[in-house]
C-alpha positions as CSV (number, residue, x, y, z in Angstrom):
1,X,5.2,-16.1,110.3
2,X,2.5,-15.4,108.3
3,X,1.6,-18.1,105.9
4,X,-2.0,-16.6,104.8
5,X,-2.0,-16.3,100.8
6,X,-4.2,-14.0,99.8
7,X,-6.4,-14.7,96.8
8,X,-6.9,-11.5,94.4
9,X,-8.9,-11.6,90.9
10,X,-8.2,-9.5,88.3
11,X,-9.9,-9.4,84.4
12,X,-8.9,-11.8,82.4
13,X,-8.6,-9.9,79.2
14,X,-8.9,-6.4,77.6
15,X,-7.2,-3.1,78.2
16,X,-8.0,-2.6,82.4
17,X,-6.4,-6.5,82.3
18,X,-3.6,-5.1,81.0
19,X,-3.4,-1.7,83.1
20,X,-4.2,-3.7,86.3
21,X,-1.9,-6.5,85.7
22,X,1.6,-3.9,85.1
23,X,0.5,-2.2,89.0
24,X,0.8,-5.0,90.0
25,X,3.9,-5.7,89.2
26,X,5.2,-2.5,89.5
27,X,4.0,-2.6,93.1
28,X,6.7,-5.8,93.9
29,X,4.4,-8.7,93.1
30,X,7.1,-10.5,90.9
31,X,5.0,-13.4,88.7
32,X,5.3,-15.3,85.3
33,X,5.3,-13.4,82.3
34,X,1.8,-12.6,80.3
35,X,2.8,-15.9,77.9
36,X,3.8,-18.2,80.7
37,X,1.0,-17.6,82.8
38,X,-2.6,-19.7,83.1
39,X,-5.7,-19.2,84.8
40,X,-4.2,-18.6,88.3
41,X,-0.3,-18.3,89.2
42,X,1.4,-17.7,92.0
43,X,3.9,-14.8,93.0
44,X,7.3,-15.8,93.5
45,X,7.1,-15.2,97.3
46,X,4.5,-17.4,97.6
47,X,2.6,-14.8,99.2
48,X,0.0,-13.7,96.3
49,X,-2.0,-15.6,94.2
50,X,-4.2,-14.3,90.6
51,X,-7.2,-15.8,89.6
52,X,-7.4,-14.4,86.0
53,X,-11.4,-14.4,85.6
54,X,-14.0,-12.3,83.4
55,X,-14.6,-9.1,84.7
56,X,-18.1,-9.5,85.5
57,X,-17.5,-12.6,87.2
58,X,-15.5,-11.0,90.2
59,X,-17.7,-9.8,92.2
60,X,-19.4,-13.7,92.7
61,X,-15.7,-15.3,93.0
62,X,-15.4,-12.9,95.9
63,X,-18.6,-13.5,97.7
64,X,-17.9,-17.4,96.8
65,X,-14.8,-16.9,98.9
66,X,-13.0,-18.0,95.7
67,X,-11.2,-14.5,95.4
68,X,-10.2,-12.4,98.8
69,X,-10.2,-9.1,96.9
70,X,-10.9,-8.3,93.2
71,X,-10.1,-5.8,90.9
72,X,-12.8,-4.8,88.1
73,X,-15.1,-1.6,87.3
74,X,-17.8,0.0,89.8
75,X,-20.3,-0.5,87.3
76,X,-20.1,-4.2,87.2
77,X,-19.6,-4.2,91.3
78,X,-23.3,-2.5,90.7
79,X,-24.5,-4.1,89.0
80,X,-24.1,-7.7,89.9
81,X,-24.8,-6.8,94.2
82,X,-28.7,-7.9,94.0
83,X,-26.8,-11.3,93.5
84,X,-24.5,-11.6,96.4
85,X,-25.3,-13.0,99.6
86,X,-22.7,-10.5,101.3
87,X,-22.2,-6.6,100.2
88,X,-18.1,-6.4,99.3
89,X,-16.5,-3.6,100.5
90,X,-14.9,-0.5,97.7
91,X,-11.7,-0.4,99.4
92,X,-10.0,1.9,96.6
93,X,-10.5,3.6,94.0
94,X,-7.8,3.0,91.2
95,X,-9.1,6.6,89.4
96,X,-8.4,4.9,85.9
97,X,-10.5,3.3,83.3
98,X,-13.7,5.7,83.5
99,X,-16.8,5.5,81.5
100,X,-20.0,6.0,82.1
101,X,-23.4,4.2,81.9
102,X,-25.8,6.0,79.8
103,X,-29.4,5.8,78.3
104,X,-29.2,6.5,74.5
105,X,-31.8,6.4,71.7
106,X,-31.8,6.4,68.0
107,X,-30.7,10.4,66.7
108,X,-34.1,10.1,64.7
109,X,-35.8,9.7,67.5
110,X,-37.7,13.0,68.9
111,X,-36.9,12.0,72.8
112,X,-34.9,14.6,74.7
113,X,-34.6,13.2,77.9
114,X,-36.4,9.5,80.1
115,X,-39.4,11.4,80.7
116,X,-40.1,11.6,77.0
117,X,-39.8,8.1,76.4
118,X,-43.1,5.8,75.9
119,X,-44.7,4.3,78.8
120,X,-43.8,0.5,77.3
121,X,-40.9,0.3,76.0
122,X,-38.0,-1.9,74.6
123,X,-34.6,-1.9,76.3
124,X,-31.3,-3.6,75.7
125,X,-28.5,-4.3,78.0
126,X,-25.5,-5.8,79.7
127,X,-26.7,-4.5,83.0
128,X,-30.4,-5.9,83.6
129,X,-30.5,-5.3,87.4
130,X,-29.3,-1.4,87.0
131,X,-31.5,-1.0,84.3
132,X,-34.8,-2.2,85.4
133,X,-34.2,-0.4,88.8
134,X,-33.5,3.2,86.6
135,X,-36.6,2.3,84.7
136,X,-38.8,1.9,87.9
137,X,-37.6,5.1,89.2
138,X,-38.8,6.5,86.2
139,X,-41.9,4.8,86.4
140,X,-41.5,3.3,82.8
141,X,-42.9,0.1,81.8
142,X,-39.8,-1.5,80.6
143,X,-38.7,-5.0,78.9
144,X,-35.7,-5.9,79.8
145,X,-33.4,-7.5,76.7
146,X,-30.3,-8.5,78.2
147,X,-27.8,-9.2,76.0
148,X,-23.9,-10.3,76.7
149,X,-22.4,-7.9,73.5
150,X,-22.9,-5.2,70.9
151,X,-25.4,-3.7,72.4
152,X,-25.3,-0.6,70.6
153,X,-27.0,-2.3,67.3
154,X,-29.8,-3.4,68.9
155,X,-32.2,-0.3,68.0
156,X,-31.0,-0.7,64.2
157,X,-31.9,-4.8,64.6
158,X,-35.6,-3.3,66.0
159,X,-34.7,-5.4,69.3
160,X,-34.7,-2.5,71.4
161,X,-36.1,1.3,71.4
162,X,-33.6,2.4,73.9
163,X,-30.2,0.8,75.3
164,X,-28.5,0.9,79.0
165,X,-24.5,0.7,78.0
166,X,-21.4,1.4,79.2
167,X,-19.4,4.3,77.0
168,X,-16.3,6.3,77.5
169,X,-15.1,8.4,74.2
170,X,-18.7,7.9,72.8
171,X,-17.7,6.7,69.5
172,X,-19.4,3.3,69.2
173,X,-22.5,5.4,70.1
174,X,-22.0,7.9,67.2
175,X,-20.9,5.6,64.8
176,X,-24.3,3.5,65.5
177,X,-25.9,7.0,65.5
178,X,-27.0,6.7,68.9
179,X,-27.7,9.8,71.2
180,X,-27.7,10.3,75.0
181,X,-30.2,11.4,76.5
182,X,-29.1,10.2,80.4
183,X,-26.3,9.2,82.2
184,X,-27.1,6.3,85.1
185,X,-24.0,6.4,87.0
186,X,-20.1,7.2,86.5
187,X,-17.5,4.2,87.0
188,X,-13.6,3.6,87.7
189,X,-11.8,0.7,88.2
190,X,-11.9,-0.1,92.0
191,X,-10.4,-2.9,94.1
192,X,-13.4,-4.6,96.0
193,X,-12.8,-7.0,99.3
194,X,-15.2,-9.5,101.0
195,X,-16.4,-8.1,104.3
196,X,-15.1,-11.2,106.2
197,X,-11.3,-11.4,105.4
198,X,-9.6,-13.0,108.9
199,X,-6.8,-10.4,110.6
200,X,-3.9,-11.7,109.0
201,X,-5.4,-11.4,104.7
202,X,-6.5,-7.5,106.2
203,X,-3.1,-6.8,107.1
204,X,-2.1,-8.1,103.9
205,X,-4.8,-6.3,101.8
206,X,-3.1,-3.0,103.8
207,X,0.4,-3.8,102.8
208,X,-0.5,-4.3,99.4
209,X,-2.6,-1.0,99.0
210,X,0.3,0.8,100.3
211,X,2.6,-0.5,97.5
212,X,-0.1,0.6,94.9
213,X,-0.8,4.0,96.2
214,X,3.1,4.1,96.0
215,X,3.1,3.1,92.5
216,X,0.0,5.6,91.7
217,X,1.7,8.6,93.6
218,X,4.7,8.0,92.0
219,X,3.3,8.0,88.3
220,X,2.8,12.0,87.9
221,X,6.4,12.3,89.3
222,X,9.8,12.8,88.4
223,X,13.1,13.1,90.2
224,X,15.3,15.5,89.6
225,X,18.9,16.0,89.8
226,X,21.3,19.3,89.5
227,X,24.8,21.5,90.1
228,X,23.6,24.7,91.5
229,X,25.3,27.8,92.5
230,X,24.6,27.8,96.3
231,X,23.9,31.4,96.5
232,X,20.9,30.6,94.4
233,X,19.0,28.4,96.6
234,X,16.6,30.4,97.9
235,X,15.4,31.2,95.0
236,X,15.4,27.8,93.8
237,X,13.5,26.8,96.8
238,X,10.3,28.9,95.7
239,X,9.3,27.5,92.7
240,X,11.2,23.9,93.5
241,X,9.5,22.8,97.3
242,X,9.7,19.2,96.3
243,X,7.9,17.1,98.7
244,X,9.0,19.3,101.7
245,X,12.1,20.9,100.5
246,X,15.2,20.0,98.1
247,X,17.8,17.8,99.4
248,X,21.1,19.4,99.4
249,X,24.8,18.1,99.4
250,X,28.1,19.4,99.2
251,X,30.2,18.8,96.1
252,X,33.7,17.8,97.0
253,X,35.9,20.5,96.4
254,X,33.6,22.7,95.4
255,X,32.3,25.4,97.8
256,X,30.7,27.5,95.5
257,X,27.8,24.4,94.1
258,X,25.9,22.1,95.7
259,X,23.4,19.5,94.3
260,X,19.8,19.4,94.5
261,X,17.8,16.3,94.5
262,X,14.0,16.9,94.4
263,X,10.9,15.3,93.2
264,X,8.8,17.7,90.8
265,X,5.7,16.7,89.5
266,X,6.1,15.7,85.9
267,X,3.8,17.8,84.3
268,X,6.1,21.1,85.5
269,X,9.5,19.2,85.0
270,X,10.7,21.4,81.9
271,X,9.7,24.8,83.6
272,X,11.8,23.6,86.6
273,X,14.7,23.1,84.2
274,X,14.6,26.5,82.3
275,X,14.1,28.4,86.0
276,X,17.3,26.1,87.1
277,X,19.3,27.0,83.9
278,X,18.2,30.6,84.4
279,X,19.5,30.4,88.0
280,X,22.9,28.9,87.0
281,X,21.8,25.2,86.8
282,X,24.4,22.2,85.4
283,X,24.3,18.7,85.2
284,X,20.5,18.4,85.1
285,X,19.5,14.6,85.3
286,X,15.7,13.5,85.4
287,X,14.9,10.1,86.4
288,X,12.2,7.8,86.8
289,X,9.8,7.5,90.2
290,X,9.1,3.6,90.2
291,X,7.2,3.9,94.0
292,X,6.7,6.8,96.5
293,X,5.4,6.2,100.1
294,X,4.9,8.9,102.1
């Protein structure tokens, strides 16, 4: 039997906290409640246990060996990799929580794009390694101000002439009148492992990665339900494949209707109902995909 926990660290706080802690639990790992829980818990199987850590400190807990995988952003996997003794390995990408990491200067400012910027020049950020490497490329002369927060007010505080920061509506940029005038790289939430796990934590990392891309598949999904005329079926079978075809059974004592069962995807759900209704449908039940492996 395999008694191997496996150790996975996931943000402490925020909105991808949040997003990252529900897949989880939606993929089967059954734990404590949000107000019951500390700064690690176990599953109830015993077979998981979260370390609830700043985001930008995963990537170090991992190549510690504190973690066994982590979930945080790209940007901050990045970022922090001129620090770690081992490279971690991207071993999904979660395709949620997406920003990118962009140069921006005051809208006064006459720049238009990093080759119109001064030779010496002033920068703020959260990300000092990615930034001085972007700068070199450029071949700019570039301080480096690294600062943990609020990075955006920096140019109005004279700290900085330009700022390196993570953004995804753009808002805080405007509202700071701030303007783009590059974007460094483009980041998701991804789960990271250490290179090293032994056989048995792999096979674990795989089981688990199967229950989220269950949980993923299944979110733009919905299973539907309905009494059809059986002469019908063909033509229900054209616009309704489903993942192969609609299930089909018998009604009792009813020869004339079957019942489909089929999983549509939800963003086409209410034009499958009018084409069933149009085609004699009854009885239409839609219902909730918690997990889908295929």
């Amino acid at each position: 039997m395999n008694t191997e926990i496996l150790k996975i660290a996931i943000p402490n706080k925020g909105r991808l906290s949040e997003k990252i802690y529900e897949l989880l639990n939606k993929a089967g790992l059954v734990f404590e409640t949000k107000k019951d829980r500390g700064l690690k818990v176990c599953t109830q199987d015993g077979k998981y246990i979260l370390i609830f850590v700043r985001t930008q400190d995963i990537p170090r807990f991992l190549d510690a060996g504190v973690a066994d995988i982590g979930f945080t952003g790209w940007d901050i996997v990045c970022e922090e990799a001129p620090n770690l003794q081992n490279q971690l390995d991207k071993i999904k990408d979660l395709e949620f929580g997406g920003c990118d990491m962009v140069v921006a200067v005051k809208d006064e400012d006459t720049y238009k794009s990093p080759s119109d910027l001064p030779e010496c020049i002033n920068v703020a950020t959260s990300f000092p390694n990615l930034a001085k490497k972007y700068f070199e490329k450029l071949g700019k002369k570039a301080k480096i101000i690294e600062v943990s927060g609020a990075v955006e007010i920096t140019p109005a505080l004279g700290l900085s002439d330009v700022i390196v920061d993570i953004t995804s509506s753009g808002a805080t940029l405007k509202s700071n009148r701030l303007r783009v005038i590059d974007t460094i790289m483009s980041s998701t939430a991804v789960v990271v492992a250490r290179k090293n796990l032994i056989e048995e934590k792999q096979s674990k990392v795989q089981t688990l990665l199967r229950a989220l891309d269950s949980v993923i598949d299944a979110k733009e999904k919905k299973y539907l339900m309905a009494n059809v005329p059986k002469k019908n079926l063909d033509k229900i079978k054209e616009f309704m494949p489903g993942l192969s075809s609609p299930t089909v059974m018998t009604l009792w004592g009813n020869d004339d209707c079957v019942v489909i069962h089929v999983v549509v995807d939800k963003d086409k759900i209410y034009d499958s109902i009018d084409a069933l209704k149009n085609l004699g449908g009854e009885g239409i039940l839609i219902l909730t995909v918690d997990q889908m492996v295929r």
